[in-house]
PAMIGU-757446 format. One line per 4 residues: their letters; for each residue y, z, x of C-alpha. Coordinates in Angstrom, 1 decimal. Each point is the difference from the previous one (the first is absolute). Layout:
BEGIN
a> Y Z X | ...
% end
This chain:
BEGIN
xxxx> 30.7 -47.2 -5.7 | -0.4 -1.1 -3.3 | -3.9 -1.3 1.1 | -0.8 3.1 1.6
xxxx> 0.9 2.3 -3.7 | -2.2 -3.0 -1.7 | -3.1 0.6 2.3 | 0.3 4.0 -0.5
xxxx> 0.7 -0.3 -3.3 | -3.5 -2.3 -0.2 | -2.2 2.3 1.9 | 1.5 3.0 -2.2
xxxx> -1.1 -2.1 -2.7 | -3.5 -0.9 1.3 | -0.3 3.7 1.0 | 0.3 1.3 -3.9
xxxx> -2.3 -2.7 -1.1 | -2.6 0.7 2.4 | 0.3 3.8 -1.2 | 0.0 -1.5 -3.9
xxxx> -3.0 -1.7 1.3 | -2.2 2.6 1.1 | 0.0 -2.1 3.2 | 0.1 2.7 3.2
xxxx> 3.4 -0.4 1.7 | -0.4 0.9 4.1 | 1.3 3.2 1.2 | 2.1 0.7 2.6
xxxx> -2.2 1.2 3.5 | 0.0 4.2 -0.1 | 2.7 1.6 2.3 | -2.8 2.3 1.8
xxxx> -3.7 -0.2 0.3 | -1.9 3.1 0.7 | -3.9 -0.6 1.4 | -2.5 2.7 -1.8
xxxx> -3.6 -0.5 1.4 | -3.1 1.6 -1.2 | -3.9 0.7 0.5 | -1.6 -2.2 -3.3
xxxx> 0.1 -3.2 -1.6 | 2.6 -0.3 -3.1 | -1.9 1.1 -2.5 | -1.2 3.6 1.4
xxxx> 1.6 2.6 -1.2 | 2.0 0.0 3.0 | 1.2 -3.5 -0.5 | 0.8 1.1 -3.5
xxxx> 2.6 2.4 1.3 | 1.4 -2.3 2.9 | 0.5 -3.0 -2.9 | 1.4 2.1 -2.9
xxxx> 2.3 1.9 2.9 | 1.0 -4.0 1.2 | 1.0 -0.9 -3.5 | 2.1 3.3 -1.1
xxxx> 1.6 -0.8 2.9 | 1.1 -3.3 -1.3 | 1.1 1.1 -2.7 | 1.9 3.1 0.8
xxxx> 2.0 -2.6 2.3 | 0.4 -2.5 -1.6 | -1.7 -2.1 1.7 | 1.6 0.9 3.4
xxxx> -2.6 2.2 1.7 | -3.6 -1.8 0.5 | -3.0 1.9 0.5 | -2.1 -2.3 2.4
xxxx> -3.7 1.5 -0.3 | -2.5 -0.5 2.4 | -3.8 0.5 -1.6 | -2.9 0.5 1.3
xxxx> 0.4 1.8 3.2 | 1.8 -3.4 1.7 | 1.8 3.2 2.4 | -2.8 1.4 1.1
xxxx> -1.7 3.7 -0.6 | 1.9 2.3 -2.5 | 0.5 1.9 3.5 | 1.1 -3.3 1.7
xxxx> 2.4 -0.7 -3.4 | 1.2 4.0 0.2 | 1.0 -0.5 3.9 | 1.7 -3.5 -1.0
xxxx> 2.4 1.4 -2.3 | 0.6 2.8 2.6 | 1.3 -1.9 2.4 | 1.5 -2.8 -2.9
xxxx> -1.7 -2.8 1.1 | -1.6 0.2 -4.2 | 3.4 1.5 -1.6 | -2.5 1.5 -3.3
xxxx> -3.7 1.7 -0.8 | -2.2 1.3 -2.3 | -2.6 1.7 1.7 | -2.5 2.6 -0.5
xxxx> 1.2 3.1 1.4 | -2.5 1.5 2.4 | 1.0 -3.7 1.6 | 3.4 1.0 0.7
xxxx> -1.5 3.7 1.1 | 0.2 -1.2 3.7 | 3.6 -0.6 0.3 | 1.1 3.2 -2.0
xxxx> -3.0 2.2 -0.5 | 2.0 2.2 -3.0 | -1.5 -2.5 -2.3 | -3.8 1.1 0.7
xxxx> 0.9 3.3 -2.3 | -0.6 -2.9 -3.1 | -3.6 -0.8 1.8 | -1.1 3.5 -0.3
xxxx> -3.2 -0.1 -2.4 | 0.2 1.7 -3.3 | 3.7 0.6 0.4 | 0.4 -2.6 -2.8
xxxx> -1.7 0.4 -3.5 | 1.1 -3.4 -1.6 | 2.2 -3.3 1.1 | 2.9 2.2 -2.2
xxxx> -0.1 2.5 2.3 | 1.7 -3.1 2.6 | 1.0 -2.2 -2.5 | 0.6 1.7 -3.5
xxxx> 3.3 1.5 -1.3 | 1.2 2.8 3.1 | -3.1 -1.5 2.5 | 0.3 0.1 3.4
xxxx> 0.9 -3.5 0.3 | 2.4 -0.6 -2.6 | 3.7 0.4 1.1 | 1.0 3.7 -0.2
xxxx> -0.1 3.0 2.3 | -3.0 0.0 1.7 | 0.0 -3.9 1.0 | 3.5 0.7 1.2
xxxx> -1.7 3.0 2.5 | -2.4 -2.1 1.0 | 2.2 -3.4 0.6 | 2.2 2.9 2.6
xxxx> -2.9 0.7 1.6 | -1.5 -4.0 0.2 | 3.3 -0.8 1.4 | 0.2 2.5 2.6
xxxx> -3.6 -0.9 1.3 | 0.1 -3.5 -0.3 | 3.5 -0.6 0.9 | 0.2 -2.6 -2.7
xxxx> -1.8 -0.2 -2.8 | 1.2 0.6 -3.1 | -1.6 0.3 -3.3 | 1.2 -1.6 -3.1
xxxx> -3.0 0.1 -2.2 | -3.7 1.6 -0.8 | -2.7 -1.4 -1.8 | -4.1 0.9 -0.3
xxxx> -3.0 -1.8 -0.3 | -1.7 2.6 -2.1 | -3.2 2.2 2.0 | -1.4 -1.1 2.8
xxxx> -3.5 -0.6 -0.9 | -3.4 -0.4 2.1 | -1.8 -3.3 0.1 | -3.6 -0.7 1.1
xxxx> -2.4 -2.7 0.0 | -3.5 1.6 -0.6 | 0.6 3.3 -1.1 | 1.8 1.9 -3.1
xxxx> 1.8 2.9 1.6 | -0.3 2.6 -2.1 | 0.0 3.0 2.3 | 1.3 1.2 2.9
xxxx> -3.5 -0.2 1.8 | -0.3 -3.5 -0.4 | 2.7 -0.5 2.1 | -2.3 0.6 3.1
xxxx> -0.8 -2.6 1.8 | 2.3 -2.8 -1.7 | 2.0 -2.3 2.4 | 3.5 0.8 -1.1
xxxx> 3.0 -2.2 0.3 | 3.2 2.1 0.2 | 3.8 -0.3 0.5 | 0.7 1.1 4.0
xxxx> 2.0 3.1 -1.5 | -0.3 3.4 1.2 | 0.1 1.7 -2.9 | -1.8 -2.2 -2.2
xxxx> -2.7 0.0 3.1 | -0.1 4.0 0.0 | -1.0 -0.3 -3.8 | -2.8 -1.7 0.8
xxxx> -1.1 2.2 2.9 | -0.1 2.9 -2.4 | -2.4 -2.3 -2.6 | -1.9 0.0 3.2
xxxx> 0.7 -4.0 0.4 | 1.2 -2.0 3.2 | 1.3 -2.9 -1.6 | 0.8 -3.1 2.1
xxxx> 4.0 -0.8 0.2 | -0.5 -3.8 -0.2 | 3.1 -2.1 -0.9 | 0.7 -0.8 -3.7
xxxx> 0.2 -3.8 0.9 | -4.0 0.2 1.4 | -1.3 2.3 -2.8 | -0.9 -2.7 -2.4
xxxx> -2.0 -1.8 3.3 | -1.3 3.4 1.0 | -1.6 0.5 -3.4 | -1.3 -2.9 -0.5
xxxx> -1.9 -0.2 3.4 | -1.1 4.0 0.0 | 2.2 0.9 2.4 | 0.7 3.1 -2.8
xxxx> -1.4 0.3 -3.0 | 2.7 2.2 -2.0 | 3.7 0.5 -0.4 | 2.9 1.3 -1.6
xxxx> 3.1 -1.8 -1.5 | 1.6 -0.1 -4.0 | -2.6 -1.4 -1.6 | 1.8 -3.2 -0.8
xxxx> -1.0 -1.7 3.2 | -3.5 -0.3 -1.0 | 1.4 -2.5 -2.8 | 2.7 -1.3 1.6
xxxx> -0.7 -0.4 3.5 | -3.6 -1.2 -0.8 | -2.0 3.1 1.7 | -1.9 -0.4 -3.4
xxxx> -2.3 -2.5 1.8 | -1.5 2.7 1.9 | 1.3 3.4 -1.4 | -2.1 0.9 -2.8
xxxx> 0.6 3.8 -0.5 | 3.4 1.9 -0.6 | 0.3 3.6 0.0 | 3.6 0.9 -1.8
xxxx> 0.9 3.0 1.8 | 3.4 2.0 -0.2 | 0.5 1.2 3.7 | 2.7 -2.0 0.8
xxxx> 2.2 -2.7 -2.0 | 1.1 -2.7 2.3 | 3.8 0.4 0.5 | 2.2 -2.9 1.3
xxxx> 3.7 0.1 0.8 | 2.2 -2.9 0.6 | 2.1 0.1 2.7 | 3.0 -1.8 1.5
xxxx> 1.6 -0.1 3.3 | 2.9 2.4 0.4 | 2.4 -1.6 2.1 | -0.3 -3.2 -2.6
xxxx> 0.3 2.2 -2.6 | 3.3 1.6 1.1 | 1.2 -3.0 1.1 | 0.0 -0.7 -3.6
xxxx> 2.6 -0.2 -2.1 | -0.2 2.9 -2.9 | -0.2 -1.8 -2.7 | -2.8 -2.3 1.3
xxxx> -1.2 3.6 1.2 | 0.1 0.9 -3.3 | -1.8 -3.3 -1.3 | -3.3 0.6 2.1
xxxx> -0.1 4.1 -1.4 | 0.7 -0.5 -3.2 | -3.0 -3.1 -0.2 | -2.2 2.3 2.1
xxxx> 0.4 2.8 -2.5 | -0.6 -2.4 -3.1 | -2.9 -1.3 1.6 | -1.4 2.8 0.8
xxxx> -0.4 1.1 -3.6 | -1.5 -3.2 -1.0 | -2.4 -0.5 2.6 | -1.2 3.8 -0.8
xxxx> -0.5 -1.6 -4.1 | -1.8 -2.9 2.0 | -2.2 2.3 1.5 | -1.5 1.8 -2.5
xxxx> -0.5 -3.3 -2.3 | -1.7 -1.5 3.2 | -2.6 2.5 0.3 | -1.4 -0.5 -3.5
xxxx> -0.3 -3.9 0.6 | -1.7 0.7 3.2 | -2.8 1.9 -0.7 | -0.7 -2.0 -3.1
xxxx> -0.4 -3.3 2.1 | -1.9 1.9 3.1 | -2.5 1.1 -2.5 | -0.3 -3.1 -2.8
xxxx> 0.6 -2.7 2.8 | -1.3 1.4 3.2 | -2.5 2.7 -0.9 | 1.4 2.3 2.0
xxxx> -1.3 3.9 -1.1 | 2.3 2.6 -0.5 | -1.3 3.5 1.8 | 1.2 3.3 -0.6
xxxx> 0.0 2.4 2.4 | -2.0 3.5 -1.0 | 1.3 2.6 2.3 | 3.5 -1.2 0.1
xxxx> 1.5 3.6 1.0 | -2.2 0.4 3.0 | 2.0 -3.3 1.1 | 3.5 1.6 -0.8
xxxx> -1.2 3.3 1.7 | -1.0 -1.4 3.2 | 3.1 -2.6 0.0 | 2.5 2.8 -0.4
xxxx> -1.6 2.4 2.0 | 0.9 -2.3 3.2 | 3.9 0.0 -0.6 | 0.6 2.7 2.6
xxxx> -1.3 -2.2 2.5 | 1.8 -2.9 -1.4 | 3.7 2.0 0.4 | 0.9 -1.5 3.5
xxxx> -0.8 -3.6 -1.1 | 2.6 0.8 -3.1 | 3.8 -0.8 1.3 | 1.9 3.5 -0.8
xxxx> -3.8 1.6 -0.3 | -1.2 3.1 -1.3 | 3.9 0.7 -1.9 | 0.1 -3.9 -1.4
xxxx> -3.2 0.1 -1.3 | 1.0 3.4 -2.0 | 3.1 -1.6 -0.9 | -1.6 -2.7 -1.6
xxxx> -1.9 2.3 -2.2 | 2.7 1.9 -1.2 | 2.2 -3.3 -0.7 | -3.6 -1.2 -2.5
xxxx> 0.2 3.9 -1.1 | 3.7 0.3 -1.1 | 1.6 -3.6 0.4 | 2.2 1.1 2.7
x> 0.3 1.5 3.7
% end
């Protein structure tokens, strides 16, 4: 007995000096580990959010929650990584929203182009996607059409922009004729119809190989892939347009969730809603950095377009036809509007 208080009393003892030390003492294994998969490597903007998310989990429990983030698209498609956590085979993602549009089609009223004036309008103080009253509408309605997917988080990419190879896009003519990579949405593919454009809805995985062999010669993402992601190589013009800013929601699998407890319930909302605020400061410091090393680094030329309201006329004059590809239609889309007129329903 007495040997057995001697060796605790020792490793107490070796414990404090190792602390005194500054030499790492190992941590007990988490009690839960909760898989979040994603599109991008680590240090996109998406990665940015997963990793931040992982580590304010950490620390909001202690330790006893891990965050086990999968990079780079290791799951699949963001549609393949959407349909995962539906069934709960990937328990957590943060995916870009028209992604998730297939398995509840409500989300497709944040596609819409020109809806959205500015990432605050998702992301800033009362935006869509910040916790509050219109995320709470719109989390019913994912629910219902998914069956089970929840959202516990929102976060942007900034504007979409358009990329191209040869040409600076400055107009909505020059459009014509361009090979155009775009997401396999409906909405986002009605937008382009009513530019007059029939893009080609090749995977995100083969754009990079489609650009570089000419399968397309032009697309539209944030405009931090070109740096990132290495489309610099190739890409050589960026048109910084303001039709739609590239919302992303992350998502969790709602039979995991509720099974739960609430206070580890309440660990992954309350990091989710503190992450969502400092991913939106990331954002915006991002985009400065960005453009300066596109331009100094990788002469890439900045174009502006010339007749950006004939782009924002056509756009919005084909939401009627967009209604029926919008879950709850015509009366969603007007509730929207009046939620980013008067901050409520």
């Amino acid at each position: 007995m007495k040997k057995l208080i001697y060796d605790l009393m020792g490793l107490a003892f070796i414990g404090l000096m190792s602390l005194a030390m500054g030499v790492p003492v190992a941590q007990a294994d988490p009690r839960l580990t909760i898989t979040y998969a994603h599109c991008c490597p680590a240090e996109h903007t998406y990665g940015v959010y997963a990793h931040q998310f992982a580590d304010r989990v950490a620390e909001n429990s202690n330790g006893e929650i891990k965050i086990e983030v999968l990079d780079g698209g290791v799951m699949g498609t963001e549609q393949a990584i959407a349909q995962k956590v539906q069934l709960g085979t990937v328990q957590m993602g943060g995916i870009t929203s028209n992604n998730v549009a297939q398995l509840a089609p409500s989300l497709n009223v944040l596609v819409l182009p020109y809806l959205n004036s500015s990432p605050d309008d998702l992301t800033g103080e009362g935006g869509l996607l910040r916790a509050g009253p219109f995320r709470d509408e719109l989390n019913k309605r994912m629910l219902a059409e998914s069956g089970s997917l929840r959202m516990v988080g929102g976060f942007t990419n900034a504007f979409r922009s358009i990329f191209a190879k040869d040409l600076c896009i400055d107009s909505i003519d020059d459009l014509q004729g361009l090979k155009i990579r775009a997401p396999k949405n409906p909405v986002m593919t009605a937008m382009w119809e009513s530019w007059g454009v029939s893009t080609y809805p090749i995977a995100w995985g083969e754009t990079f190989g489609a650009i570089a062999t000419g399968v397309v010669d032009s697309f539209d993402s944030p405009t931090d892939v070109v740096l990132d992601m290495g489309f610099h190589e190739h890409i050589k013009f960026i048109t910084e347009a303001t039709y739609l800013p590239q919302a992303a929601i992350v998502i969790i699998n709602e039979a995991f969730f509720q099974n739960l407890s609430p206070e580890d319930q309440a660990v992954i909302l309350k990091s989710a809603g503190e992450v969502d605020v400092s991913h939106a400061e990331h954002v915006a410091r991002n985009g400065a950095r960005v453009r300066a090393a596109l331009t100094e680094e990788h002469g890439v030329t900045f174009c502006e377009l010339t007749d950006a309201e004939v782009w924002a006329e056509k756009a919005r004059g084909s939401w009627p036809q967009l209604y029926d590809l919008v879950g709850g239609g015509k009366e969603w889309v007007e509730m929207t509007m009046k939620y980013k007129q008067t901050g409520s329903f």
